[in-house]
N, C-alpha and C positions, 0 to 999 in steps of 0.2 A: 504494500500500500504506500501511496504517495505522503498520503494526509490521513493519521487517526488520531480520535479524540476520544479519551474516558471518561464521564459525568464534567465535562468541564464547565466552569461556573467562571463567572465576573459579574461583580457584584459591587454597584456604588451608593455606598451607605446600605438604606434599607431597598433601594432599586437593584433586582438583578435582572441584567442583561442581557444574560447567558445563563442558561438552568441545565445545569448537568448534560448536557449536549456529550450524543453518544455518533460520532461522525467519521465514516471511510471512503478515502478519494481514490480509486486508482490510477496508477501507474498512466498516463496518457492519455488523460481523460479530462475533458473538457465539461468542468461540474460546475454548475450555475446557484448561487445562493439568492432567493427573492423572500421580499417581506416589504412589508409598511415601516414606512418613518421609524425610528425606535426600536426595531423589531428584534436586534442585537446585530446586522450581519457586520460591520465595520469595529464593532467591539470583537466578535469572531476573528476577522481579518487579521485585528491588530495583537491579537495574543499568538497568533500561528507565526506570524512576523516576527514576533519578538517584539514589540513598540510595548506593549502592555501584558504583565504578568498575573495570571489568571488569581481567581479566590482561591477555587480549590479543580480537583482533576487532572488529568493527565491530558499532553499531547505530541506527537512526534510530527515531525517535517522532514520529511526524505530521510527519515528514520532516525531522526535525531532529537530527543526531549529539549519540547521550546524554553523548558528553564536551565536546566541542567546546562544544554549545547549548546547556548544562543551563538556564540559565532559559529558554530559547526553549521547553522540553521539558515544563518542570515549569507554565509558565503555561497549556500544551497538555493537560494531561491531567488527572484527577482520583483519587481515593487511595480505599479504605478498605479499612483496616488487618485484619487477621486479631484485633486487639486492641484492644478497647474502645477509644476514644481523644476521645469528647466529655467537656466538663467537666460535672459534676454539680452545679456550686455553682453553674452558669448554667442562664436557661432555655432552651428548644429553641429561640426566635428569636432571644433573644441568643449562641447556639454561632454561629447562622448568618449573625448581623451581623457578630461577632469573624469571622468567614471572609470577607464581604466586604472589609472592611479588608486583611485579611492578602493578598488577591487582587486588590486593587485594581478591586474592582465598581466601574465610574462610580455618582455618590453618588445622582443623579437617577434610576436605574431600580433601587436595593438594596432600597429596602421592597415593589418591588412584585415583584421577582424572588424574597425572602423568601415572600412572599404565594405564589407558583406552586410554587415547592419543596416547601413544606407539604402545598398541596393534591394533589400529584403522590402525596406517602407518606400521603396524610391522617390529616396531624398538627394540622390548623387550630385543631381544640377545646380540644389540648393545649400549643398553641406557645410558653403564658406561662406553664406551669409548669415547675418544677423539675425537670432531671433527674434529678435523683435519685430521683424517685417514677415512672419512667417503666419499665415492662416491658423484658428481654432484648429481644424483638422490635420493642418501639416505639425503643429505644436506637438498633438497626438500622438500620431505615427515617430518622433523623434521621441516621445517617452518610451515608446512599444522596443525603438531600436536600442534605446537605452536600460533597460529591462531585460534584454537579452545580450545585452554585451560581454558577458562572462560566463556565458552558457549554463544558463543555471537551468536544474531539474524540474520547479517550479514555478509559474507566474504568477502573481496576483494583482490581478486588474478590479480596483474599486470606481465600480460607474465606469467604466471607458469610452464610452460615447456620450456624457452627459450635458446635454448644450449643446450638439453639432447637427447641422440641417441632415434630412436622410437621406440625401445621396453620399455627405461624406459620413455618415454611419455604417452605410452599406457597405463601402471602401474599408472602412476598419472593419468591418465582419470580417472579410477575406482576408485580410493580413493577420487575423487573427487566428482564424484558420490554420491559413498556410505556415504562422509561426509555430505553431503546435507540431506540424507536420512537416516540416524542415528540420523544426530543433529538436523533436521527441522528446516534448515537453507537454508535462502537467500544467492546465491553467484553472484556477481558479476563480469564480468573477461574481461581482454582485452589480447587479441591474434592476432598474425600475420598469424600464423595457420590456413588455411580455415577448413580443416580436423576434428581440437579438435575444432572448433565452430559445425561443423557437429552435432559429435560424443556427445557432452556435453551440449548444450546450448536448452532448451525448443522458448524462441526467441533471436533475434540478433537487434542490432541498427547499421547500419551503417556510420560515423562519417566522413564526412569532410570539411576540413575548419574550424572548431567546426560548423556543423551545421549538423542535423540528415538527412541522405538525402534519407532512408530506414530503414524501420521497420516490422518485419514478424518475423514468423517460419521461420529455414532453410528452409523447403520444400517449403512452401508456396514463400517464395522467388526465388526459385529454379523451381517453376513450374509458376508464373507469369511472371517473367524479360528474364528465359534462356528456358525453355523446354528442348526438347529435340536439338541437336546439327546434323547438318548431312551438312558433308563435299563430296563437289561434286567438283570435274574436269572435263573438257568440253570445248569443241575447243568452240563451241561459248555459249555466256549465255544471257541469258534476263532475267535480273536482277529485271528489274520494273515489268516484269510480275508476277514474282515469288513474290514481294511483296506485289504484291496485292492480292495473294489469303490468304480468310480469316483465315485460321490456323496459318500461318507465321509469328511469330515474332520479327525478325530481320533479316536484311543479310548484310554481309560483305563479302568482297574479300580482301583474304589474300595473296600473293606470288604466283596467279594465280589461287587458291584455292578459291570456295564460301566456305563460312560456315554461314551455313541455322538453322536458330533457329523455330522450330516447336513447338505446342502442339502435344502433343501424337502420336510419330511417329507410334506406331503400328498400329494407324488408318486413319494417314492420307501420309504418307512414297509414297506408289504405286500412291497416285493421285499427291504429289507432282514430282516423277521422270517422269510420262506422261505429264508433263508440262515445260520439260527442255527437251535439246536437248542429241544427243550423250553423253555419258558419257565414261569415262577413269577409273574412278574408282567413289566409294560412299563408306562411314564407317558413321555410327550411333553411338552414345553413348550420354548419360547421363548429363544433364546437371547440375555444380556442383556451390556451394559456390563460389568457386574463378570466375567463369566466371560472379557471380551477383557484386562480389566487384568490377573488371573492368569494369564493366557494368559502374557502379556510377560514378568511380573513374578515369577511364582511366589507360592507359598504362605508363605511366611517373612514374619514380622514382624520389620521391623528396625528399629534405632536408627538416630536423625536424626544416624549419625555426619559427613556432608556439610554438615549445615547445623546440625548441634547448636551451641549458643550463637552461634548467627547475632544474633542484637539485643544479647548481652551484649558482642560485640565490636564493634556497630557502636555502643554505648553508651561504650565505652571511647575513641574515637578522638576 
């Protein structure tokens, strides 16, 4: 395993963060953390890191205990921040020389591992200007190249596209991809993005409270909790009927509106609409990621009261 954790906990004051979180990544595997505001995943992030040292529980990082090993841990893995964190009075090969240093690149392969980095985000054209003049998205992709600059076993990407239009999101999909599957690398990630969990994530842990309250494939998530969706209107409904037949997996009334959660409406659609009355209208479609995270999580927006001032207290220490 890439990433395991035993009852791990963090815990601020009487708020905890993290509730005994019991977690295995493997080996190559592009696992996605999702939750609401607060829900612990950057408190998670930041103990596997080594930034912040847990209540109580165990955890290894490319097999290494995040207390015990922290450099063993931190020379193992690679970073990028939910917040901008290249310097701007540098240019994009000297961010990434300042990084070899600080990682101790052997000196005899730095410029030519600068050179593959680059071309990985295809930053090449750009590598000698400033960043300062450099796109949200190109900023990006120079953290991505910066993160893998000492070939580390593990990534961790907090929010990696957060704030960027979706065409350059799109663009980091695939680099993200392709960095996993270039460098035979573990990535890590947390997103708000139901979409790029889709899109990117082999499996997802869904996270709240700190506590895992789902675990699958997208799909497999996606075909157990939501199926398929089929929204019906109808002067009258029998709601309990409809629940009870055995394909049904949920039903709600929204704004007058049922929305009927099925297994496989192609085959079960005709026996469910001969079991409802009049209809006004019917639409079918697909059931997606976000409808499993409301699933868990509910409708409510909440404050990041779990991890609120999380960096302003790990600035203070």
């Amino acid at each position: 395993m890439s990433i395991k954790t035993e009852a791990l906990t963090k815990k601020f004051g009487k708020i905890t963060a993290v509730n005994e979180l019991n977690l295995e990544v493997k080996e190559g595997e592009i696992f996605g953390l999702l939750g609401p505001n607060g829900a612990g995943k950057t408190t998670l992030i930041s103990m596997l890191c080594t930034i912040l040292k847990p209540t109580s529980g165990r955890a290894w990082v490319n097999g290494f205990d995040i207390v015990k090993e922290q450099g063993k841990v931190r020379k193992s893995i690679g970073i990028v921040f939910q917040q901008a964190s290249v310097d701007d009075l540098l240019t994009g090969r000297e961010n990434l020389a300042l990084h070899n240093l600080l990682f101790e690149v052997p000196k005899a392969v730095r410029s030519q591992r600068i050179d593959e980095v680059l071309s990985i985000v295809n930053l090449e054209k750009r590598a000698d200007d400033f960043v300062n003049t450099y796109s949200g998205g190109m900023r990006r992709r120079l953290e991505l190249a910066r993160g893998i600059m000492h070939h580390p076993k593990i990534l961790f990407l907090d929010e990696p596209t957060l704030g960027l239009d979706p065409q350059t999101r799109d663009h980091i999909w695939d680099y993200i991809k392709d960095l996993a599957q270039k460098e035979c690398m573990t990535v890590l990630l947390t997103t708000h993005y139901m979409e790029e969990a889709e899109q990117l994530c082999d499996r997802v842990a869904i996270i709240d409270y700190g506590n895992i309250v789902a675990l699958d494939s997208p799909e497999a998530l996606k075909k157990k909790i939501v199926g398929d969706v089929v929204s019906l209107k109808q002067k009258t409904s029998d709601i309990e009927r409809i629940r009870k037949l055995d394909y049904v997996i949920k039903v709600e009334e929204k704004e007058g509106v049922l929305l009927i959660s099925i297994k496989d409406a192609s085959k079960h659609l005709q026996d469910l609409l001969s079991n409802t009355g009049p209809i006004d209208f019917v639409e079918v479609r697909r059931g997606t990621l976000n409808d499993v995270f409301l699933h868990y999580t509910g409708r409510d927006i909440r404050e990041a009261e779990a991890e609120g001032g999380f960096w302003e207290r790990v600035m203070k220490r």
